[in-house]
C-alpha positions as a Markdown table, in Angstrom:
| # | Residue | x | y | z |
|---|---|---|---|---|
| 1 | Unk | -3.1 | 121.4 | -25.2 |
| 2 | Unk | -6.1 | 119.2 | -26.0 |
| 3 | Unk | -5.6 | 116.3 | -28.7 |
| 4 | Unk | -7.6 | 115.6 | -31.1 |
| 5 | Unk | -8.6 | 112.2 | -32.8 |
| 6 | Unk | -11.0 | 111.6 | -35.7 |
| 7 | Unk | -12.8 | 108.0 | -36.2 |
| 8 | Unk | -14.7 | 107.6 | -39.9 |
| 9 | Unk | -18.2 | 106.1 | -39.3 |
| 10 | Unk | -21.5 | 105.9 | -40.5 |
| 11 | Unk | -20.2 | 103.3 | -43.2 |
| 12 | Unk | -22.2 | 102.7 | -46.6 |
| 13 | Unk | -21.1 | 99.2 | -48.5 |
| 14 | Unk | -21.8 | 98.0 | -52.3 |
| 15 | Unk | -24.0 | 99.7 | -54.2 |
| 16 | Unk | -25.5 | 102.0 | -51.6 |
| 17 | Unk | -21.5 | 103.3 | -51.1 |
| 18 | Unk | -21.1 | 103.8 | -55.0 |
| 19 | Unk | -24.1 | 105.9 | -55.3 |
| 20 | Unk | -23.1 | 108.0 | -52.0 |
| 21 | Unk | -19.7 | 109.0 | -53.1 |
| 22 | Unk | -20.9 | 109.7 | -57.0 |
| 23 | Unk | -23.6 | 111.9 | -54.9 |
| 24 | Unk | -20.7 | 113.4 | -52.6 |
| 25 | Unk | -22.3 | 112.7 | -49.9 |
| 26 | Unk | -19.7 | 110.3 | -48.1 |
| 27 | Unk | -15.8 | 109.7 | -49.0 |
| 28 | Unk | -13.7 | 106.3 | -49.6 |
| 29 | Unk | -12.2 | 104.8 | -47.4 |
| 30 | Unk | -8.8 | 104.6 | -48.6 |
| 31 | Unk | -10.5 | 105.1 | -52.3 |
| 32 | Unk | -12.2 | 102.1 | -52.4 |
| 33 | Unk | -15.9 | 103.1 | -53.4 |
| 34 | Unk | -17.3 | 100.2 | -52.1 |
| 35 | Unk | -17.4 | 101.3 | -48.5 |
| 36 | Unk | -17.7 | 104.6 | -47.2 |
| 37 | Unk | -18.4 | 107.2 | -44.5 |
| 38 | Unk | -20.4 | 110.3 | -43.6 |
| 39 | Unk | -19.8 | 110.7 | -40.4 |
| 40 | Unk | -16.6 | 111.3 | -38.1 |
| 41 | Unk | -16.2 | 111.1 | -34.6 |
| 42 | Unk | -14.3 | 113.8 | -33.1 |
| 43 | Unk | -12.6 | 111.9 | -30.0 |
| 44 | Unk | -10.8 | 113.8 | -27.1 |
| 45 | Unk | -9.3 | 112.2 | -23.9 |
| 46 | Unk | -12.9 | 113.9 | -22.0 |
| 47 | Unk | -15.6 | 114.1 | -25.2 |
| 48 | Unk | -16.2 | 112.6 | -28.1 |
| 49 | Unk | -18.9 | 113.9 | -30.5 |
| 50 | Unk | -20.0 | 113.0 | -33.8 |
| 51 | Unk | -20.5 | 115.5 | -37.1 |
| 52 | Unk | -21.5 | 115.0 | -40.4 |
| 53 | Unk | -19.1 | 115.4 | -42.9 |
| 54 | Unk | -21.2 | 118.3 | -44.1 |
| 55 | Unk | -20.8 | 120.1 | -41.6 |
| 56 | Unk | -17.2 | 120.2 | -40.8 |
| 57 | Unk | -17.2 | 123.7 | -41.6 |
| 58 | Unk | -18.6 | 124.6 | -39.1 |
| 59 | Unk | -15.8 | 123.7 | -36.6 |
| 60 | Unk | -13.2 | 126.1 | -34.9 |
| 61 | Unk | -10.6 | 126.6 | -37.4 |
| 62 | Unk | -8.4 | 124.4 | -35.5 |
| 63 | Unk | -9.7 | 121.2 | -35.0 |
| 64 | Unk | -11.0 | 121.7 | -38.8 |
| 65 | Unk | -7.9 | 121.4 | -39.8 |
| 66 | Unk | -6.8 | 118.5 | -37.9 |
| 67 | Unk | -9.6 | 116.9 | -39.0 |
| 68 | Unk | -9.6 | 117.6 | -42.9 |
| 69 | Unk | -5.7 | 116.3 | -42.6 |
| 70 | Unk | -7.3 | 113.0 | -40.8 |
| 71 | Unk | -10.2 | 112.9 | -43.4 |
| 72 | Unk | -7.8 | 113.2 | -46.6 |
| 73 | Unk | -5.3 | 110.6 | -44.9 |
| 74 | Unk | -8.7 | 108.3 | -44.3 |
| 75 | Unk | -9.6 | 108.9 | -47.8 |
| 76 | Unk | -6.8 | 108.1 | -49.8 |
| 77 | Unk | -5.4 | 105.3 | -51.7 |
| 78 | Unk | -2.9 | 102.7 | -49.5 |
| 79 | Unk | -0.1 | 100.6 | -51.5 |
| 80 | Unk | 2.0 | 98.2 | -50.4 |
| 81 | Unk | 4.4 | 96.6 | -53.3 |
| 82 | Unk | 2.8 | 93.3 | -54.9 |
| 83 | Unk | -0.7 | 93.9 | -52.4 |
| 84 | Unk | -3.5 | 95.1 | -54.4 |
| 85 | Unk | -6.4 | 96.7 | -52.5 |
| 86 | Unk | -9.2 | 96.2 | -54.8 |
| 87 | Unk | -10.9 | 93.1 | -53.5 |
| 88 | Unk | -10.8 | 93.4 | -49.8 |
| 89 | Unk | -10.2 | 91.9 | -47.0 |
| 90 | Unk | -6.8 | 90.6 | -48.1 |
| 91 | Unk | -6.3 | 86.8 | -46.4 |
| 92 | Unk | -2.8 | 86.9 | -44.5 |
| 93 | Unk | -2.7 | 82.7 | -43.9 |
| 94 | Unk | -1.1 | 81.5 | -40.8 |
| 95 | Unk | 1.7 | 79.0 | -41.1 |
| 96 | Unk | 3.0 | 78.2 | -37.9 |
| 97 | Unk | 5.8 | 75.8 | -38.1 |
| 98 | Unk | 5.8 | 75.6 | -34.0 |
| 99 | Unk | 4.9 | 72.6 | -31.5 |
| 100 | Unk | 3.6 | 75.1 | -29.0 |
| 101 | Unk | 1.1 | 77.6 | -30.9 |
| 102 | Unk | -1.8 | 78.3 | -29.2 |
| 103 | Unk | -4.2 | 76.0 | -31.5 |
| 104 | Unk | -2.3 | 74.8 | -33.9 |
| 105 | Unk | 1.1 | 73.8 | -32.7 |
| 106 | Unk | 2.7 | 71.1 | -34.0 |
| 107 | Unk | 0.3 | 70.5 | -37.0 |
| 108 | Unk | 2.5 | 71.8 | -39.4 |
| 109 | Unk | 6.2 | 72.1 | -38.2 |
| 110 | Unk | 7.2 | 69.3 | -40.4 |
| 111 | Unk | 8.5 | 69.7 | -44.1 |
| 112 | Unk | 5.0 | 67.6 | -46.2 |
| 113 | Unk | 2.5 | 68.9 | -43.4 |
| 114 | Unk | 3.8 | 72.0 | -44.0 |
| 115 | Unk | 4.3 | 72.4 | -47.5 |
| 116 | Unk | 0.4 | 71.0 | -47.8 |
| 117 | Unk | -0.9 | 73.6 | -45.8 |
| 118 | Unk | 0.5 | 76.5 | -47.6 |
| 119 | Unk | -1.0 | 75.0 | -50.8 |
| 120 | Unk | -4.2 | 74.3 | -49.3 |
| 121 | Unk | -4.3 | 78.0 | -47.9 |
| 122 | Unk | -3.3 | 79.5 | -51.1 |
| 123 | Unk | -6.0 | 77.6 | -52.8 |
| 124 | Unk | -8.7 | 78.6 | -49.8 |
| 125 | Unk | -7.7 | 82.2 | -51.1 |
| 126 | Unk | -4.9 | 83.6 | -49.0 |
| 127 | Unk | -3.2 | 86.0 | -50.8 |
| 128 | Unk | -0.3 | 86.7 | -47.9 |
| 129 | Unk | 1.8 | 83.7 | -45.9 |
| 130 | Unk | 2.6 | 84.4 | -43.0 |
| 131 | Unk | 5.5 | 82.4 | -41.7 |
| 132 | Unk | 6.5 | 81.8 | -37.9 |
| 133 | Unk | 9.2 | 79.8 | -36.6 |
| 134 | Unk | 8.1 | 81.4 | -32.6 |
| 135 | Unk | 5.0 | 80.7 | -30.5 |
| 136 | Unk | 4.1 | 84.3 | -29.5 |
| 137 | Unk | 0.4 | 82.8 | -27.7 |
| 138 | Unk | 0.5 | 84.7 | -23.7 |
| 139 | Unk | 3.2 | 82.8 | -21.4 |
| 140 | Unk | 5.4 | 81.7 | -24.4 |
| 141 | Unk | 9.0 | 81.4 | -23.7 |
| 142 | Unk | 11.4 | 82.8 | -26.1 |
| 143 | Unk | 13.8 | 80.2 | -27.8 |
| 144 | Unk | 17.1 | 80.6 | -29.5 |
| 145 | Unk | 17.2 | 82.9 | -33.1 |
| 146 | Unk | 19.2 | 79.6 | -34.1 |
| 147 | Unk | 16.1 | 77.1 | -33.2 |
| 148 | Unk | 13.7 | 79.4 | -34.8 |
| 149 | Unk | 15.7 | 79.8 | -37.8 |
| 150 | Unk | 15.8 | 76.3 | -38.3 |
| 151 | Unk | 12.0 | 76.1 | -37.8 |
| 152 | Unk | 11.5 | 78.7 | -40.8 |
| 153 | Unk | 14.0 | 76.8 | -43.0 |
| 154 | Unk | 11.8 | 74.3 | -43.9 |
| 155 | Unk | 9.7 | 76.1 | -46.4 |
| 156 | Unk | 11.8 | 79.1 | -47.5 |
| 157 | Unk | 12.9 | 77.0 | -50.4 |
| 158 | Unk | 9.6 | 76.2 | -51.1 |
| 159 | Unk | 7.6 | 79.7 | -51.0 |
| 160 | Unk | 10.5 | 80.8 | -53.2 |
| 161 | Unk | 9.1 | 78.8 | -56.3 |
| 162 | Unk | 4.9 | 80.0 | -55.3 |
| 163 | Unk | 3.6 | 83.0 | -56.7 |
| 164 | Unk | 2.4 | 84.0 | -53.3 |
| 165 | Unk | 3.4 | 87.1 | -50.7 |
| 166 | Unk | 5.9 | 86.0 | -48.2 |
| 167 | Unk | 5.9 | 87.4 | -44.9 |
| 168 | Unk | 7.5 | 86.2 | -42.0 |
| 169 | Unk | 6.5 | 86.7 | -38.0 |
| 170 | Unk | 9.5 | 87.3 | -36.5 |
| 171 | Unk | 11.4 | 89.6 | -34.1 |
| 172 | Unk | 14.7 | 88.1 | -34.6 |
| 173 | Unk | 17.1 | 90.4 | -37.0 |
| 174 | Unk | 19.0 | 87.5 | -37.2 |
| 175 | Unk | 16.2 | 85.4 | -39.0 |
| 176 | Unk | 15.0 | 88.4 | -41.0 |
| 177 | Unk | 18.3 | 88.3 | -42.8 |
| 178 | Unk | 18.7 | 84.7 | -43.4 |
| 179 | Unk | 15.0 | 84.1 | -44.7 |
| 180 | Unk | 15.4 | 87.4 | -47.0 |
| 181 | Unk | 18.0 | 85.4 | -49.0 |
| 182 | Unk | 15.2 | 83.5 | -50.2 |
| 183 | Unk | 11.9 | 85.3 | -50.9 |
| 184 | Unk | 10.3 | 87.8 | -48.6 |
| 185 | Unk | 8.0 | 90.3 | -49.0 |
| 186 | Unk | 6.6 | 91.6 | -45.8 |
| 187 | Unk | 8.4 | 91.7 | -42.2 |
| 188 | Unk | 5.6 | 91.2 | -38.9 |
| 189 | Unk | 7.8 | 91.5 | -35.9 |
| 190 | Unk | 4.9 | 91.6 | -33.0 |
| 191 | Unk | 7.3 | 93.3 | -30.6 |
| 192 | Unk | 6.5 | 96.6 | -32.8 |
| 193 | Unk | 10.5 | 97.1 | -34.0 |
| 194 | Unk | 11.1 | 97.1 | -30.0 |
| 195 | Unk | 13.0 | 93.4 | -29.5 |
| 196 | Unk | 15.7 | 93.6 | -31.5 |
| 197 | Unk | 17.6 | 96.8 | -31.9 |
| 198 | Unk | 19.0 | 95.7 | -35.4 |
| 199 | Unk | 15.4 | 95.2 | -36.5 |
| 200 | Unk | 15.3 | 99.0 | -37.8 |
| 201 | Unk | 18.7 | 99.3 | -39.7 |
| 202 | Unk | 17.5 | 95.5 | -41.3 |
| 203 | Unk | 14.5 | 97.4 | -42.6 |
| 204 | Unk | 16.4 | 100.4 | -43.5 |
| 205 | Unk | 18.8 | 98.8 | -45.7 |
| 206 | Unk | 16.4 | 96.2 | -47.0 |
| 207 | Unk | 13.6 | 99.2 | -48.0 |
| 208 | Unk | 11.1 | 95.8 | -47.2 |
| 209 | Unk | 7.1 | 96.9 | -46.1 |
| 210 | Unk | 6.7 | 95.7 | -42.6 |
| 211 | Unk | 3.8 | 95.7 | -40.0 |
| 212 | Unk | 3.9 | 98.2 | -36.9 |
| 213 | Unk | 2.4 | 95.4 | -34.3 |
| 214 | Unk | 1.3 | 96.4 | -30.4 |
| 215 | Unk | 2.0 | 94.5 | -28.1 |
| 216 | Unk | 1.9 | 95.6 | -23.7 |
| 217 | Unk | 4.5 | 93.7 | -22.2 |
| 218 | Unk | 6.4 | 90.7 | -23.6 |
| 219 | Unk | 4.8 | 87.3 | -24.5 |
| 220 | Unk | 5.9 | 85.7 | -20.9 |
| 221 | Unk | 3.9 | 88.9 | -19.0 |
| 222 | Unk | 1.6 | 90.5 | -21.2 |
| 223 | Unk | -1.9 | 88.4 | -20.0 |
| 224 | Unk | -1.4 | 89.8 | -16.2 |
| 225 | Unk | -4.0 | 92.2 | -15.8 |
| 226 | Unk | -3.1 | 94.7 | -18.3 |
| 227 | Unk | -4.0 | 98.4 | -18.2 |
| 228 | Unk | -5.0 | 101.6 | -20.2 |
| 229 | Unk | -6.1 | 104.4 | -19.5 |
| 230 | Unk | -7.8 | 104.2 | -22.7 |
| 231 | Unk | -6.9 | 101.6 | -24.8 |
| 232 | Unk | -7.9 | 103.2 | -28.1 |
| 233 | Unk | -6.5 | 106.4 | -27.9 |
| 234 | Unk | -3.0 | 104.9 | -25.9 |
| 235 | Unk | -2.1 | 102.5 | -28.7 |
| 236 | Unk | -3.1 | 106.0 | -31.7 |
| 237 | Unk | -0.1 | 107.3 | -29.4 |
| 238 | Unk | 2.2 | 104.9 | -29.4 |
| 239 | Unk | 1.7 | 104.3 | -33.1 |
| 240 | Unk | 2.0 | 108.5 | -33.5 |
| 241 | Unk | 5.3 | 108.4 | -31.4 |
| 242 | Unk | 6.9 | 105.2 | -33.6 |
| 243 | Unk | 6.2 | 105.9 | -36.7 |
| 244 | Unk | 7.8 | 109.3 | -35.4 |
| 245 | Unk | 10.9 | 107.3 | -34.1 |
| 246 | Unk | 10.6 | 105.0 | -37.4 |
| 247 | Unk | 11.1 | 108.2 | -39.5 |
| 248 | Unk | 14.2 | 109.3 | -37.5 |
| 249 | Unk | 15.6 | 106.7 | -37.8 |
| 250 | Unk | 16.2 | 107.1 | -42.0 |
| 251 | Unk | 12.6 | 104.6 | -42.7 |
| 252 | Unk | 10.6 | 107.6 | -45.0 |
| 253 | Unk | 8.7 | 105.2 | -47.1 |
| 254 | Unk | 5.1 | 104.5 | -46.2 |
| 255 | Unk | 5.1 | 100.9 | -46.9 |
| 256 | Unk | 3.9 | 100.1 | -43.4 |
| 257 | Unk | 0.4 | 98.3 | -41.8 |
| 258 | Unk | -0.9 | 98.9 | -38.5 |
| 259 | Unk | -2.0 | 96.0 | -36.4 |
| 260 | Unk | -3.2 | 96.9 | -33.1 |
| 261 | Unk | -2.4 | 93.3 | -31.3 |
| 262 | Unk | -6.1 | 91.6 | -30.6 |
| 263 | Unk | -4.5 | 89.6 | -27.6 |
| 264 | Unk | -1.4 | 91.1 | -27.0 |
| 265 | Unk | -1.4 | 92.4 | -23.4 |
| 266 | Unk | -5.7 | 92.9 | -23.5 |
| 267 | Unk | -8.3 | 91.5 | -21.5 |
| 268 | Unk | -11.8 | 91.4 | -23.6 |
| 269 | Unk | -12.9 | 94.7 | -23.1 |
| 270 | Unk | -9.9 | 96.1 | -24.4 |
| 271 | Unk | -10.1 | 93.4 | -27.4 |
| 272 | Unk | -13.9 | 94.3 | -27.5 |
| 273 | Unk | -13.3 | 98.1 | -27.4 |
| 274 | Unk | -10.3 | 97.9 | -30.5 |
| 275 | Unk | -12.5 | 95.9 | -32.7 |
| 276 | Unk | -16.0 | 98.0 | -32.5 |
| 277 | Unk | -13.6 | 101.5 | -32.6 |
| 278 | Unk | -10.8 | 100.2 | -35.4 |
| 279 | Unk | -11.6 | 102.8 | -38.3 |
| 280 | Unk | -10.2 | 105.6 | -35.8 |
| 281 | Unk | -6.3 | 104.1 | -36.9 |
| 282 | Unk | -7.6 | 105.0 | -40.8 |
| 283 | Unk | -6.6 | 108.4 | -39.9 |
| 284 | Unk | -3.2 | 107.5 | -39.6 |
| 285 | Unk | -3.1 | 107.1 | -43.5 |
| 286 | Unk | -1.6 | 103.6 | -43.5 |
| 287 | Unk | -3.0 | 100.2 | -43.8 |
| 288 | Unk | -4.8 | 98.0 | -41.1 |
| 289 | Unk | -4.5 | 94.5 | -40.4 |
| 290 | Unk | -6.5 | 92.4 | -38.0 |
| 291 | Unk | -5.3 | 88.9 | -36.3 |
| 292 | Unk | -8.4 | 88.2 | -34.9 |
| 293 | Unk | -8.7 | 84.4 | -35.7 |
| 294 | Unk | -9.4 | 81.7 | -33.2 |
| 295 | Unk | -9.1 | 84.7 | -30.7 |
| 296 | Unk | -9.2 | 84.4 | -26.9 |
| 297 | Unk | -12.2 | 87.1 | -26.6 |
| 298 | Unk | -14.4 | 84.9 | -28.9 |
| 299 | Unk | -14.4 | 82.5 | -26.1 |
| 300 | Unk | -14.4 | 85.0 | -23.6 |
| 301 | Unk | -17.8 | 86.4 | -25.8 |
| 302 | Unk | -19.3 | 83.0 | -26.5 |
| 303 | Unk | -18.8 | 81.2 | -23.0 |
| 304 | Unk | -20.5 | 77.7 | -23.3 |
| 305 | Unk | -21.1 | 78.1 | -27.3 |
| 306 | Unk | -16.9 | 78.2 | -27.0 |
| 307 | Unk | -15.3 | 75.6 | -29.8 |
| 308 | Unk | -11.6 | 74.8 | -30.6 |
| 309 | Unk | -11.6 | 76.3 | -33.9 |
| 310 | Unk | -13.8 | 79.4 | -33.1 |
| 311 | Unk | -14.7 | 79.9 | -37.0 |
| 312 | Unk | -17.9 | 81.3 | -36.3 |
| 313 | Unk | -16.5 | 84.1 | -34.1 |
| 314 | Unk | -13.7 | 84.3 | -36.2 |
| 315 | Unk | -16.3 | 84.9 | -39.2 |
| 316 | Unk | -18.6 | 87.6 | -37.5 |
| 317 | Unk | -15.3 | 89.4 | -36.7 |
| 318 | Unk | -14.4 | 89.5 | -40.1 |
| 319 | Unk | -17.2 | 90.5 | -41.4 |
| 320 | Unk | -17.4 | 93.3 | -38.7 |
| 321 | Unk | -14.0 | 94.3 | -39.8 |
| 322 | Unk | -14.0 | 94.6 | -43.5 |
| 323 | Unk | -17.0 | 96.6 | -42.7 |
| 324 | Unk | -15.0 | 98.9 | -41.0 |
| 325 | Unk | -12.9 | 99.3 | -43.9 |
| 326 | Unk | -9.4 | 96.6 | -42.3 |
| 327 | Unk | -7.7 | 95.8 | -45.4 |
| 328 | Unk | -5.8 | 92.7 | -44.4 |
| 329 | Unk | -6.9 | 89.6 | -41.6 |
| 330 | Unk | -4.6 | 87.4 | -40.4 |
| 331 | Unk | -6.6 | 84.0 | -40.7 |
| 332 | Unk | -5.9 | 80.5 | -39.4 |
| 333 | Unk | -9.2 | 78.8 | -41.6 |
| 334 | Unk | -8.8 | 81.0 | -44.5 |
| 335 | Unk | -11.4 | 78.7 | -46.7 |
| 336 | Unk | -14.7 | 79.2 | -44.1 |
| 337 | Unk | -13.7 | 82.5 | -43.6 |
| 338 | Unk | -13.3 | 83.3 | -47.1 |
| 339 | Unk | -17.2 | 81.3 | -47.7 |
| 340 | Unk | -18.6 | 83.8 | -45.2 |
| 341 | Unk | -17.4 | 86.8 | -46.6 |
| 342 | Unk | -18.3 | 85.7 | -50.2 |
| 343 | Unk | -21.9 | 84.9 | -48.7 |
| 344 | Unk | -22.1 | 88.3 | -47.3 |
| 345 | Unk | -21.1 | 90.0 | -50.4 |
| 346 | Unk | -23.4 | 88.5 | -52.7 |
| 347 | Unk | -26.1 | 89.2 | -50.0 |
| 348 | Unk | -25.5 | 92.7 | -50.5 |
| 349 | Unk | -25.1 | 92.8 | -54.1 |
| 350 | Unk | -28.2 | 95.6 | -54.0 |
């Protein structure tokens, strides 16, 4: 039997968006009237074809009503406890407390250069820390849950007295458990729940929101030549089957983001393909974050206009994003990312 997948596009933003919806002519994305659609693309594995929201009546009474359920899950309201989705995108900081990240190791895994750098990123407007004690950048090596533990350490203590988000990159049970004794909000294990088998019953009995994170292959493997047979519609599916799997296994609440992995086991095409196609995963009815900063595709885009910090591609693929309705990016330079988006806005204030 044929699948069916449903993408929102055709966005409206600001003002223009407001007026549409009041008009009923387009929906919310996730009820935020400041961006919306009137348009969906009705994706197969052979077609795709795009239909006015209009005229969705028109369809064969069954992949109407797969696509009314994907419309109503794109159109309604996302929570995650303590994340407010009012003022988007949400600003997930990057604190890597690693001497082999892949552009910032070692900057930061000391206790002062550390505990400066979350304060400057809370001040440049981050709203989430994200904590890793593990460089996950392609041919990474996995080190002990004992060495990455202590890693982390060094600023538990501290997040614990901020009035900021804590979430911590791990996919180490082990390192989940010890940091939850301190403050923790939010559990990103890139491995998507797959490395550690304790992972699940952690976030079973903990009830804590976590990301769902794709990732082909493991850290060591997943740069050599990976393959789809269509990257878009292979990662809906394996986000379909887990959160399937996730349900089985006792998780029912819907405290859970999607991140599709920019850079985990793609080439640029793939990376290219995700990024221009991301409101498809709306349909899904959950959440989407974006690590997108500093990115190996901007390079791979930009060839000799390349830099170290990659803020301008790191900008434009923000802006692309929000547009597309990604509630939460995972940013290394939080402050000129924040200035471009705040730019942007004003721009487009009528």
């Amino acid at each position: 039997m044929q699948k069916y997948y449903t993408r929102a596009c055709n966005f409206y933003y600001n003002k223009i968006s407001i007026e549409k919806v009041k008009k009923k002519i387009s929906l919310p994305i996730s009820g935020n009237k400041l961006l919306s659609f009137d348009t969906v693309e009705i994706i197969t594995r052979t077609n795709k074809k795009k239909i006015k929201l209009k005229n969705i009546k028109n369809l064969p009474f069954k992949i109407k009503k797969k696509v009314l359920t994907d419309i109503s899950n794109i159109s309604r309201v996302k929570k995650i406890p303590k994340l407010k989705f009012d003022n988007l995108p949400i600003f997930m900081g990057i604190l890597n407390l690693t001497p082999d990240s892949f552009s910032d190791g070692g900057k930061f895994n000391k206790k002062i250069t550390a505990r400066k750098q979350i304060n400057k990123l809370i001040v440049d407007g981050a709203k989430i820390i994200d904590v890793g004690g593990e460089s996950t950048r392609p041919g990474a090596k996995e080190i002990l849950k004992t060495e990455e533990w202590l890693r982390v350490n060094k600023v538990m203590d501290y997040l614990k007295s901020k009035n900021i988000f804590v979430s911590l990159d791990s996919r180490k049970s082990f390192v989940m458990k010890k940091a939850s004794k301190y403050k923790l909000d939010l559990i990103n294990d890139i491995s998507g729940l797959s490395y550690d088998r304790e992972t699940i019953n952690f976030l079973k009995q903990t009830k804590l929101p976590f990301v769902l994170h794709h990732m082909k292959g493991t850290t060591e493997t997943m740069q050599k030549n990976p393959s789809y047979k269509n990257v878009l519609l292979d990662i809906y599916d394996f986000f379909e089957d887990k959160l399937k799997s996730i349900r089985n296994n006792g998780i029912k609440h819907n405290h859970i983001i999607l991140d599709p992995g920019i850079g985990f086991g793609k080439n640029m095409k793939h990376n290219i393909t995700l990024i221009n196609n991301i409101s498809i995963f709306h349909s899904l009815g959950l959440p989407i974050m974006l690590g997108i900063s500093r990115k190996r595709f901007i390079k791979d885009i930009s060839g000799q206009n390349d830099s170290k910090q990659r803020i301008g591609g790191t900008v434009s693929s923000s802006i692309f994003s929000m547009l597309q309705g990604v509630q939460i990016l995972r940013i290394h330079d939080v402050n000129e990312v924040n200035q471009g988006i705040k730019v942007f806005k004003k721009l487009n204030l009528e």
